[in-house]
ROBA-201581 format. One record per residue: residue number from 1; residue in three letters; x, y, z of N, C-alpha, C in turn. Coordinates in Angstrom, 1 decimal. Layout:
N
    k    r      nu      nv      nw     cau     cav     caw      cu      cv      cw
  NUM  ala       X       Y       Z       X       Y       Z       X       Y       Z
...
% end
This chain:
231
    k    r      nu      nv      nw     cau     cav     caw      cu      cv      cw
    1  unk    12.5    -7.8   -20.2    11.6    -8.6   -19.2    10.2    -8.0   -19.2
    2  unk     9.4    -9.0   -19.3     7.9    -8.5   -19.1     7.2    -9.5   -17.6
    3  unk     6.7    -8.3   -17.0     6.6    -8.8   -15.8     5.2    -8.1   -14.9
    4  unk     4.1    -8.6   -14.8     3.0    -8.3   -14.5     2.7    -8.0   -13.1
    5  unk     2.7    -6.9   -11.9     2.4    -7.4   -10.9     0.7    -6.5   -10.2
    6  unk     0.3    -7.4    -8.7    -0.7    -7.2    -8.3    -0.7    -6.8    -6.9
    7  unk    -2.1    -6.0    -7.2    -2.0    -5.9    -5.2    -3.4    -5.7    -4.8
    8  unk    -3.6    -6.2    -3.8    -5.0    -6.2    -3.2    -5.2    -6.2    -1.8
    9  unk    -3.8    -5.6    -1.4    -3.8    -6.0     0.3    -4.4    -4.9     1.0
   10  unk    -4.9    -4.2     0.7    -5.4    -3.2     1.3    -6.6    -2.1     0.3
   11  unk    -6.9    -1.1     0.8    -8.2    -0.2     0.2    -8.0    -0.5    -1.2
   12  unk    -7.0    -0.5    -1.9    -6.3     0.2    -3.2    -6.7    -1.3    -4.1
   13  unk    -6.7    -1.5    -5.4    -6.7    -2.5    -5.9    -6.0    -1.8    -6.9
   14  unk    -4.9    -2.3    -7.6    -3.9    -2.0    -8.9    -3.2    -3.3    -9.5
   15  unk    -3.0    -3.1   -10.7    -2.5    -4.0   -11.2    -1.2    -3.2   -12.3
   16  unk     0.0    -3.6   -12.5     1.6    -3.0   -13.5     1.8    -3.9   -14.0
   17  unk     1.9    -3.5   -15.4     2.8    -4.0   -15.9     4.3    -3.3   -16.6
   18  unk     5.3    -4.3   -16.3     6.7    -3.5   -16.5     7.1    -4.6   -17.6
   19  unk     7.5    -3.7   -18.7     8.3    -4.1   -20.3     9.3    -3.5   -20.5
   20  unk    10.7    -4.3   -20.4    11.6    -3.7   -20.4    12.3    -2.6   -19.7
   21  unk    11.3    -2.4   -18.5    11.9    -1.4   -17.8    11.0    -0.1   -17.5
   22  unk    10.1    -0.1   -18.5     8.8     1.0   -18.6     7.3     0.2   -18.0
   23  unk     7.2     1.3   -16.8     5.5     0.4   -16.0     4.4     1.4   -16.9
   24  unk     3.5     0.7   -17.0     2.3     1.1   -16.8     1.2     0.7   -15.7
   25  unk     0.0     1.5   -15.6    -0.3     0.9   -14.1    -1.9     1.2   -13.9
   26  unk    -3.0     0.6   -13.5    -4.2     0.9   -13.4    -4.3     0.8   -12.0
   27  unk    -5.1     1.8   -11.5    -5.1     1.6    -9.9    -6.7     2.1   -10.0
   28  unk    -7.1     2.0    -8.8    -8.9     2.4    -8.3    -9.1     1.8    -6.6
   29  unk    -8.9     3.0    -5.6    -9.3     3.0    -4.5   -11.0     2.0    -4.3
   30  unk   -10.7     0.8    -4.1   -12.2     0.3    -3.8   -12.2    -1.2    -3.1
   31  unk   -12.5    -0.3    -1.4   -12.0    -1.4    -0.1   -12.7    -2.8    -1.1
   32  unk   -14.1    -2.8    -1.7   -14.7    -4.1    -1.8   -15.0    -4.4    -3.0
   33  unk   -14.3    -4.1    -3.7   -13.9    -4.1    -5.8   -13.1    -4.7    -6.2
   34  unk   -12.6    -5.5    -5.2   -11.2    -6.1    -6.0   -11.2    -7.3    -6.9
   35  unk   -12.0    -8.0    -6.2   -12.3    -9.4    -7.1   -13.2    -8.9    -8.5
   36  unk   -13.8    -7.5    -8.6   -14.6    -7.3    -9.9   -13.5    -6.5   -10.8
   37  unk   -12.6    -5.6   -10.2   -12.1    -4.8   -10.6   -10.0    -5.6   -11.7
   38  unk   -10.0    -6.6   -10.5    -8.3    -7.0   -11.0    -8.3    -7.7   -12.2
   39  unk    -8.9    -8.6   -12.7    -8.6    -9.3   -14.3    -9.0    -8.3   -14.9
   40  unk   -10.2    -7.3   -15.1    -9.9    -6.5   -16.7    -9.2    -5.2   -16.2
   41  unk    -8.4    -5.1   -15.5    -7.1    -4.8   -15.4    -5.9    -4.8   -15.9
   42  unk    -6.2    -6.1   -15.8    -4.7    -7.0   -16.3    -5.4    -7.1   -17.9
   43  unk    -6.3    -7.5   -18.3    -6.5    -7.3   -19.3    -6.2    -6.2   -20.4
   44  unk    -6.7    -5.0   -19.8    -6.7    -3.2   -20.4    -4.8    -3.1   -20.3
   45  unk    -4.0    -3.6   -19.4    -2.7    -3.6   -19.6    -1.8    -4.1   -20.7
   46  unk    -2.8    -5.3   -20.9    -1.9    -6.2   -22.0    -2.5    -5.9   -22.9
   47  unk    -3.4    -5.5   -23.2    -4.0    -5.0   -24.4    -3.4    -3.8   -25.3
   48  unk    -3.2    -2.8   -24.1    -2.5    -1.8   -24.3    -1.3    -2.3   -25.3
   49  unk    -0.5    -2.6   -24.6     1.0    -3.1   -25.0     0.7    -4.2   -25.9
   50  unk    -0.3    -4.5   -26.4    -0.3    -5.8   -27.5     0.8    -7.0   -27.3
   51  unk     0.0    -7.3   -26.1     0.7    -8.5   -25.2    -0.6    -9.5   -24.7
   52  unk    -0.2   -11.0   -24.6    -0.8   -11.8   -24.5    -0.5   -12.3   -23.0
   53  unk    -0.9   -13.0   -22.3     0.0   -13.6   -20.8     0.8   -14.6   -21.1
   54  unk     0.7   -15.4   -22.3     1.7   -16.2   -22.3     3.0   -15.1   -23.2
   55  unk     3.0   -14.0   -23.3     4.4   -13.4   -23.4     5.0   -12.7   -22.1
   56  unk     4.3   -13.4   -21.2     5.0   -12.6   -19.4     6.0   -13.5   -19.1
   57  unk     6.9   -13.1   -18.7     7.9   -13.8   -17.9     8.1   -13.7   -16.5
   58  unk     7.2   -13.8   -15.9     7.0   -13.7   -14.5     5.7   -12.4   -13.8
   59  unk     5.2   -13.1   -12.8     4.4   -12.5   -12.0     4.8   -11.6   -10.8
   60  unk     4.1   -11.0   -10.3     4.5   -10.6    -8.4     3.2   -10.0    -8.3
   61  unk     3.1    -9.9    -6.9     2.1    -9.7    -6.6     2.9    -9.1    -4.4
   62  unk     2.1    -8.2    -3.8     2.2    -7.8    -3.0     1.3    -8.9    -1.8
   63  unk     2.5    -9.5    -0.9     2.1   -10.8    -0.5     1.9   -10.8     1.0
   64  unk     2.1    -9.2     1.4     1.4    -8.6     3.0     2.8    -8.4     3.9
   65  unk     2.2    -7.7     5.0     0.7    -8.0     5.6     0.1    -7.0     4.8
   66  unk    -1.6    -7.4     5.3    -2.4    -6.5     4.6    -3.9    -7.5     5.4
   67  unk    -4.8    -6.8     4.4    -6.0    -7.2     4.5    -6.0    -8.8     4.0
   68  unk    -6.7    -9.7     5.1    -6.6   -11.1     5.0    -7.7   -11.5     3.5
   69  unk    -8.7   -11.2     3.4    -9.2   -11.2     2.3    -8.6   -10.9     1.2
   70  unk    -8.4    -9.4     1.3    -7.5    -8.8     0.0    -6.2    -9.6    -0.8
   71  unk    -5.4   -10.3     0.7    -4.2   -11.2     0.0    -4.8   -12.2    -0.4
   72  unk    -5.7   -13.0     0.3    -6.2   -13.9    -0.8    -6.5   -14.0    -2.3
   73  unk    -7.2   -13.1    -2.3    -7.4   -12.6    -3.7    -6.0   -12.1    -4.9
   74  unk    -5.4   -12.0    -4.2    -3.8   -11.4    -4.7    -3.5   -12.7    -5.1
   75  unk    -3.3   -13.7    -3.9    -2.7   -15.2    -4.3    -3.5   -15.7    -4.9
   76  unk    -4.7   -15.9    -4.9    -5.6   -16.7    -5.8    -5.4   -16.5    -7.4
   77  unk    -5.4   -15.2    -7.5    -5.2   -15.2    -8.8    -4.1   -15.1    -9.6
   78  unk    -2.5   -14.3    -9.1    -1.1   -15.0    -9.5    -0.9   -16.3    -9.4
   79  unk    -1.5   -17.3    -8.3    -0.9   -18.5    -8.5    -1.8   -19.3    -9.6
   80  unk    -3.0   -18.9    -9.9    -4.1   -19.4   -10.9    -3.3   -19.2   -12.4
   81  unk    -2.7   -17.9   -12.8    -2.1   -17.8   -13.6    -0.8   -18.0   -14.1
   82  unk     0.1   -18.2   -12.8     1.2   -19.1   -12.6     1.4   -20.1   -13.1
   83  unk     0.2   -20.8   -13.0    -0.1   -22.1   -13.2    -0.1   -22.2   -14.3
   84  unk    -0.7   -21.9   -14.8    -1.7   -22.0   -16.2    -0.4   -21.4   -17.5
   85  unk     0.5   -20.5   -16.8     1.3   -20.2   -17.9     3.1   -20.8   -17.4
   86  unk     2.8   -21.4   -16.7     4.2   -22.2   -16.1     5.5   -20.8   -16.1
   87  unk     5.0   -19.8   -15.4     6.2   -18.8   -14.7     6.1   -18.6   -13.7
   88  unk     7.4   -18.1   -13.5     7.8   -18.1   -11.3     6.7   -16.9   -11.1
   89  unk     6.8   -16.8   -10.1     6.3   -15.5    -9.0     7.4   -15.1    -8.3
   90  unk     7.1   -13.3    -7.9     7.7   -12.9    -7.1     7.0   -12.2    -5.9
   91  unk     6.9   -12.8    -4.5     6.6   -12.3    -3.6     7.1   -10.7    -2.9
   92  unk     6.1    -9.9    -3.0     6.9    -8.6    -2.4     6.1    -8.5    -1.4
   93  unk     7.1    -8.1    -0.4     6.3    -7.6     1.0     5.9    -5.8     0.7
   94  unk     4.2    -5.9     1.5     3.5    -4.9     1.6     4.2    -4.0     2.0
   95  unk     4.6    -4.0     2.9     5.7    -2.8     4.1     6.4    -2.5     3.0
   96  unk     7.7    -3.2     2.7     8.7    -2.8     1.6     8.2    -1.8     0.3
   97  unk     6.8    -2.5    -0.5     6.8    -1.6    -1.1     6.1     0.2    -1.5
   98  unk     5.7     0.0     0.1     4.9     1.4     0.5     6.3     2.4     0.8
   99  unk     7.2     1.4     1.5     8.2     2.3     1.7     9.4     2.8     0.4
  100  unk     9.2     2.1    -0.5     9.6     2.0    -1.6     8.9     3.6    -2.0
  101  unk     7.4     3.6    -2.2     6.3     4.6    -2.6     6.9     5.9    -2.2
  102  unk     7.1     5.4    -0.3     7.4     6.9     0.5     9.3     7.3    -1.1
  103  unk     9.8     6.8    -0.5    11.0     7.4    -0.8    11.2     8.1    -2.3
  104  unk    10.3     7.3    -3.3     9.9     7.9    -5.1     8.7     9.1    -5.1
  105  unk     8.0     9.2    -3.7     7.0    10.1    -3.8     7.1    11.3    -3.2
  106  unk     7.8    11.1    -2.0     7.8    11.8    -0.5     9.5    12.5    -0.6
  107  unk    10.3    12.6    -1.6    11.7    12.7    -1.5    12.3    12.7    -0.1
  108  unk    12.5    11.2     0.3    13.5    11.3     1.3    14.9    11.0     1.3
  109  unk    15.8    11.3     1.7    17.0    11.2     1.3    18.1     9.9     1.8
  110  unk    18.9     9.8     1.8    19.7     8.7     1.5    19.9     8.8     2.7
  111  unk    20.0     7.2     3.4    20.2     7.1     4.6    19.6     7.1     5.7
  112  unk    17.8     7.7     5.2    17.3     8.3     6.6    16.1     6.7     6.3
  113  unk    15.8     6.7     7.5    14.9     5.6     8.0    13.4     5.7     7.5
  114  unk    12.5     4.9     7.2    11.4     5.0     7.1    10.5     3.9     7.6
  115  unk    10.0     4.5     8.7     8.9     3.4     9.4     7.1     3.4     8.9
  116  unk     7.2     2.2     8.5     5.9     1.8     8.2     5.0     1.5     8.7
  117  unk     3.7     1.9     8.9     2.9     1.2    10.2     1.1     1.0     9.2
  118  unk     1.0    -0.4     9.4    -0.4    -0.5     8.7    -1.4    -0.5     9.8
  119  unk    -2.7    -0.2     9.7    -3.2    -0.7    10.5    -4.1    -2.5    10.6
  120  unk    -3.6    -3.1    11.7    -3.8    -4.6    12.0    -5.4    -4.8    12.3
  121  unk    -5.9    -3.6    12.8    -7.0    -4.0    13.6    -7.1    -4.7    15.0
  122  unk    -8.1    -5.0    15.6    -7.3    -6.1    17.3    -7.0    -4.7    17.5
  123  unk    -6.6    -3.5    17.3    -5.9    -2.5    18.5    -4.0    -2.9    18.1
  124  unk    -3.8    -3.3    16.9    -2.2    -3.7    17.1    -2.2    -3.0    15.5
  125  unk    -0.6    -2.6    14.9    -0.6    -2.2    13.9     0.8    -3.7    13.3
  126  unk     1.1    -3.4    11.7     2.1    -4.3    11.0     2.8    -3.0    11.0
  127  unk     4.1    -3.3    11.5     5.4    -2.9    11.5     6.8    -2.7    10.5
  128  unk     7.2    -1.8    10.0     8.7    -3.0     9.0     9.2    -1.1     9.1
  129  unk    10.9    -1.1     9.6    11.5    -0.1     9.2    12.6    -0.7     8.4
  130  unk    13.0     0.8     7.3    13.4     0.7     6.2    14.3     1.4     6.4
  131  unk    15.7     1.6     5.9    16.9     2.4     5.2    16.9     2.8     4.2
  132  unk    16.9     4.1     3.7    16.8     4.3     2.1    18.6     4.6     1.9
  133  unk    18.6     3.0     1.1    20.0     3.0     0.6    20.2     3.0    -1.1
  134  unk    20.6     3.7    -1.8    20.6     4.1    -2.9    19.3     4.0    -4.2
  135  unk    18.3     4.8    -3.4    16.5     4.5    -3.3    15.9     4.1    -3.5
  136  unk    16.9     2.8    -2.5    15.4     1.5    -2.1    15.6     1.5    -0.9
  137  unk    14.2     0.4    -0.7    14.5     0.2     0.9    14.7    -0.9     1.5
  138  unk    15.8    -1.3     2.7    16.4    -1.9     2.9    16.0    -2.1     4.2
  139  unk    15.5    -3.3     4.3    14.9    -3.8     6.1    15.9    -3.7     7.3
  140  unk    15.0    -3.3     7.8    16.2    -2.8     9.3    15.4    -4.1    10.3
  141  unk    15.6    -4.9    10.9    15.1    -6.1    12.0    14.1    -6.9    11.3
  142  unk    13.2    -7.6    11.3    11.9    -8.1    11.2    10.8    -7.5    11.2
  143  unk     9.4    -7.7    10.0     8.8    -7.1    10.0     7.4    -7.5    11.2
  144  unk     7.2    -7.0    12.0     6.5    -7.3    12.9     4.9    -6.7    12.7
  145  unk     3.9    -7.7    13.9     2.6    -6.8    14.2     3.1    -6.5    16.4
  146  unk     2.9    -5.5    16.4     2.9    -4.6    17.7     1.5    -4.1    18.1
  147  unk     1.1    -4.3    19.5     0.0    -2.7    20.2     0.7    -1.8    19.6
  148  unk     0.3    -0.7    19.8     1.3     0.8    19.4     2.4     1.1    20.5
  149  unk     2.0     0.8    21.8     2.9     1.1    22.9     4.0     0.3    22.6
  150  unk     4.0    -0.9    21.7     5.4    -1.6    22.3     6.3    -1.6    20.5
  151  unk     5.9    -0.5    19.7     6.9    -0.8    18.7     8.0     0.4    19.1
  152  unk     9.1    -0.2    18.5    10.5    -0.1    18.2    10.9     0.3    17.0
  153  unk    12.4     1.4    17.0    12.9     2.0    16.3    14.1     0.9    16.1
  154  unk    14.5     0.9    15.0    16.2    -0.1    14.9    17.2     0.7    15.2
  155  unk    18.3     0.9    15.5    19.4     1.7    15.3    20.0     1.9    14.0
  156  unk    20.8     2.8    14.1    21.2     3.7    12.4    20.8     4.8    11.8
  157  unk    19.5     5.0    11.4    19.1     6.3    10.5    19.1     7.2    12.1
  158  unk    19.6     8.4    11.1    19.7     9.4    12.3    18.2    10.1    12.3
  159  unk    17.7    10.1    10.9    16.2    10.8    11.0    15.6     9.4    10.4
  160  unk    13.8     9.5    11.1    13.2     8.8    10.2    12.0     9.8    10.4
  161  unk    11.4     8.8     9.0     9.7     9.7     8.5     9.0     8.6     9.0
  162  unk     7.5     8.7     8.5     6.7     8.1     9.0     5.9     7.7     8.2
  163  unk     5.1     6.7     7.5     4.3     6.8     6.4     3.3     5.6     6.7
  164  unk     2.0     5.5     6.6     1.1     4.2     6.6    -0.5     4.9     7.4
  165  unk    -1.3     4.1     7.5    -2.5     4.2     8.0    -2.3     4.2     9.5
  166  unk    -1.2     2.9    10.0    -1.8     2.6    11.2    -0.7     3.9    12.1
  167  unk    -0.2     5.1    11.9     0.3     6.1    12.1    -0.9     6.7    13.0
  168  unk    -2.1     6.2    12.5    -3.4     7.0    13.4    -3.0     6.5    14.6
  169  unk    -2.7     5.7    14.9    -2.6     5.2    16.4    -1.3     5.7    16.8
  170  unk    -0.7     6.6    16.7     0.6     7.8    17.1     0.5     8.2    18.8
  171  unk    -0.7     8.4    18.9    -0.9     9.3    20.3    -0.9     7.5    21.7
  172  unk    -0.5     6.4    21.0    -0.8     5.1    22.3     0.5     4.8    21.6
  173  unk     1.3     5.3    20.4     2.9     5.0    20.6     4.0     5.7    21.6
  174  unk     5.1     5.1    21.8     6.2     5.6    22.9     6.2     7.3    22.5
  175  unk     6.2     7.8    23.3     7.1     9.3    23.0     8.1     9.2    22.7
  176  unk     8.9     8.3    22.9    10.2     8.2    22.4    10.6     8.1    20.8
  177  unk     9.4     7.3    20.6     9.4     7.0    19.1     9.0     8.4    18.1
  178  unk     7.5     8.7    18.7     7.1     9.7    18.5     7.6    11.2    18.1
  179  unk     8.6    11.2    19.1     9.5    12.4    19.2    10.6    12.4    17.9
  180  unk    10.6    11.0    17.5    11.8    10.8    16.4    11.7    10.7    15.4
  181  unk     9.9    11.0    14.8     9.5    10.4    13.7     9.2    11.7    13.0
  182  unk     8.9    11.8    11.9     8.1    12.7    11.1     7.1    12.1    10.4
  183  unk     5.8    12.4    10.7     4.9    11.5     9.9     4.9    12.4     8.4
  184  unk     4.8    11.7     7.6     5.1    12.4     6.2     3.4    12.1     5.6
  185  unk     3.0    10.8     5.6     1.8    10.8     5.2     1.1     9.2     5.6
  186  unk     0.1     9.9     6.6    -1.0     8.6     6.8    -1.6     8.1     6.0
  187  unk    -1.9     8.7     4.8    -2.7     8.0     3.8    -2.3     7.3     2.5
  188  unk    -0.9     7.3     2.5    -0.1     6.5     1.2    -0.7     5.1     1.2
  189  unk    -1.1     4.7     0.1    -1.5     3.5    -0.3    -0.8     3.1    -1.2
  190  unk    -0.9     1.5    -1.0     0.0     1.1    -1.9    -0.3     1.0    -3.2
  191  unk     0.7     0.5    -4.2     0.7     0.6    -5.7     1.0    -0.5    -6.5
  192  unk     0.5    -1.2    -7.5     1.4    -2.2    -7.8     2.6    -1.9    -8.7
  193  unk     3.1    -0.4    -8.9     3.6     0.1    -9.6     5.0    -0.5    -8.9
  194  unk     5.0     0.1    -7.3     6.0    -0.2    -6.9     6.2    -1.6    -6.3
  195  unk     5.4    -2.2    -6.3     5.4    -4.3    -6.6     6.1    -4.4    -7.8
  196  unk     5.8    -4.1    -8.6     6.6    -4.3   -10.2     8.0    -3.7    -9.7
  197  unk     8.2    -2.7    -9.6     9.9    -2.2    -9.2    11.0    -3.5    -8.7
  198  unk     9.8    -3.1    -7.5    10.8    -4.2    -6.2    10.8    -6.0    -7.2
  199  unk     9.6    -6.2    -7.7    10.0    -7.8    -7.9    11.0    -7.8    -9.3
  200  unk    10.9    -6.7   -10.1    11.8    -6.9   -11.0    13.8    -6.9   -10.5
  201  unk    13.5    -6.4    -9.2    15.2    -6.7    -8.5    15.2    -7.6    -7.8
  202  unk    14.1    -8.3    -7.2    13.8    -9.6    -6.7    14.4   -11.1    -7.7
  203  unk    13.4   -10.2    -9.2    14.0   -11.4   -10.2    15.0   -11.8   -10.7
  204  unk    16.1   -10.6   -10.7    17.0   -10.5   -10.8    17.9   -11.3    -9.7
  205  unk    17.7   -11.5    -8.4    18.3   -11.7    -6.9    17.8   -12.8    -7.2
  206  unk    17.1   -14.2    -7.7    16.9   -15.0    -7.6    15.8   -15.7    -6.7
  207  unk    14.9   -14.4    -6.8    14.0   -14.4    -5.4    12.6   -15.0    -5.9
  208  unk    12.5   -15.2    -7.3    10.7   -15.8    -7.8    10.7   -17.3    -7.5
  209  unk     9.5   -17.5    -7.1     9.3   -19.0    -6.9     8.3   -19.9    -7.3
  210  unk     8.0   -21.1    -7.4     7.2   -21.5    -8.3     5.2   -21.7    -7.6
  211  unk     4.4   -21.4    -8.1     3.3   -21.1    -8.2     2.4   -21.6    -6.7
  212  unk     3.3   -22.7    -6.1     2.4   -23.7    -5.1     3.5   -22.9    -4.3
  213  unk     4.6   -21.9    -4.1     5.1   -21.2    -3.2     4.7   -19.8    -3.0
  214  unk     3.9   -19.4    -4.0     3.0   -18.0    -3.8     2.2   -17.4    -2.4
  215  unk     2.9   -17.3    -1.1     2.2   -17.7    -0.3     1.5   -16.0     0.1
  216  unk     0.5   -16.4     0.6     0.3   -14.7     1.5     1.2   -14.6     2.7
  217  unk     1.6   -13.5     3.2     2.2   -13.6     5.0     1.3   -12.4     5.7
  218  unk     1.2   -12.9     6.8     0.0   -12.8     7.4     0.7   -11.7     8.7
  219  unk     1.9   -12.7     8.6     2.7   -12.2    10.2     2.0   -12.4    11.3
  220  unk     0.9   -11.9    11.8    -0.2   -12.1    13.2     0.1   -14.0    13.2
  221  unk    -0.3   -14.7    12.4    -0.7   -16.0    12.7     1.1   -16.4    12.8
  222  unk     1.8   -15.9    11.9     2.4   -16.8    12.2     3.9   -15.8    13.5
  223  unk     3.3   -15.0    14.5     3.8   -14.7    15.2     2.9   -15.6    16.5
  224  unk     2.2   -15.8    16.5     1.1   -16.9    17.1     1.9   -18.1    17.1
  225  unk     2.0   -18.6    16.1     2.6   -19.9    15.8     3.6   -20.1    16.5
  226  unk     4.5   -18.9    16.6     5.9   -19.0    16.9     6.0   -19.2    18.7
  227  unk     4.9   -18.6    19.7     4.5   -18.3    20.5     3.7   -19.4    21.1
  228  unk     3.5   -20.5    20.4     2.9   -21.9    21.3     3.6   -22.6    22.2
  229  unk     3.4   -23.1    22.9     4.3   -23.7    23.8     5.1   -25.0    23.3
  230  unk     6.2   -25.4    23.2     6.6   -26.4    23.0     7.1   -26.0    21.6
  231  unk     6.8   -24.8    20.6     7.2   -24.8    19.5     8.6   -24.0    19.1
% end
């Protein structure tokens, strides 16, 4: 399988590619580089590997939450290429694959929980806890945006860590939570290394879809949405 993926949702701009099971991976911290930095990326990848895009069999790309600009840029250009080379996409959620990052980077062990917290801006962070079950990670409830006062732990892991930016806002979360967590690291950013992981078992699961379904998720709007009256 050869399978390209991208991320732009946040500070980090990277682009992987996975052949056969081996990634390679270009990354460069640059909050406002991404639109100059992601095609000769993808380019220096395929080059590498003496690969053309029409020998990809599928895209992914990290589809949020995240930075609203940043995902655009993520979808504009998988589904541009989508297009143009008629293969599915695989949407990976941002949360999932940081927590993915924590558990291949951070050794945490089987079974224990890992809470992700981005920061939203507005004073609210994006949410998603994880299980690490045979080391991946496995969504525990809905991935939500919360103030910090009002996020929630799921039941099950007896220990969890803690990994993301929006962690800075610790001291306006529950003590309850607080008391349960181990922040491991505020500054993990994400990778498309581990977008490529996750969509390559996605593709497998039957999870890629076609190019006009590439969507960003935003979660804030469409927790809004859900929250209108009459809806």
């Amino acid at each position: 399988m050869k399978l390209l993926a991208l991320d732009t949702s946040s500070e980090g701009c990277s682009a992987a590619l996975l052949v056969d099971g081996e990634i390679t991976e270009r990354f460069e911290l640059a909050p406002r580089g991404h639109t100059r930095l992601l095609m000769p990326m993808v380019r220096e990848l395929l080059l590498a590997q003496g690969l053309v895009p029409t020998d990809l069999d599928a895209l992914a790309f990290a589809c949020g939450p995240g930075s609203f600009t940043g995902l655009r840029i993520a979808t504009g250009v998988v589904q541009g290429l989508a297009w143009g080379l008629g293969i599915p996409v695989v949407p990976v959620s941002s949360l999932e694959a940081v927590a993915l990052g924590a558990i291949e980077t951070l050794d945490i062990s089987e079974n224990s929980g890992i809470a992700v917290a981005f920061d939203a801006r507005m004073g609210e962070v994006y949410w998603g806890c994880f299980e690490c079950r045979a080391g991946l990670p496995v969504l525990l409830g809905e991935e939500r945006v919360y103030p910090p006062a009002n996020v929630i732990l799921p039941s099950g892991p007896g220990f969890w860590f803690g990994v993301g930016q929006g962690w800075q806002y610790r001291s306006a979360m529950p003590s309850a939570i607080t008391g349960q967590v181990e922040i491991l690291d505020e500054g993990l950013v994400l990778r498309a290394s581990w977008v490529a992981r996750l969509a390559a078992i996605g593709f497998q699961q039957g999870k890629a879809v076609p190019a006009e379904q590439a969507q960003p998720v935003y979660i804030r709007d469409e927790v809004a949405w859900k929250k209108l009256p009459g809806r």
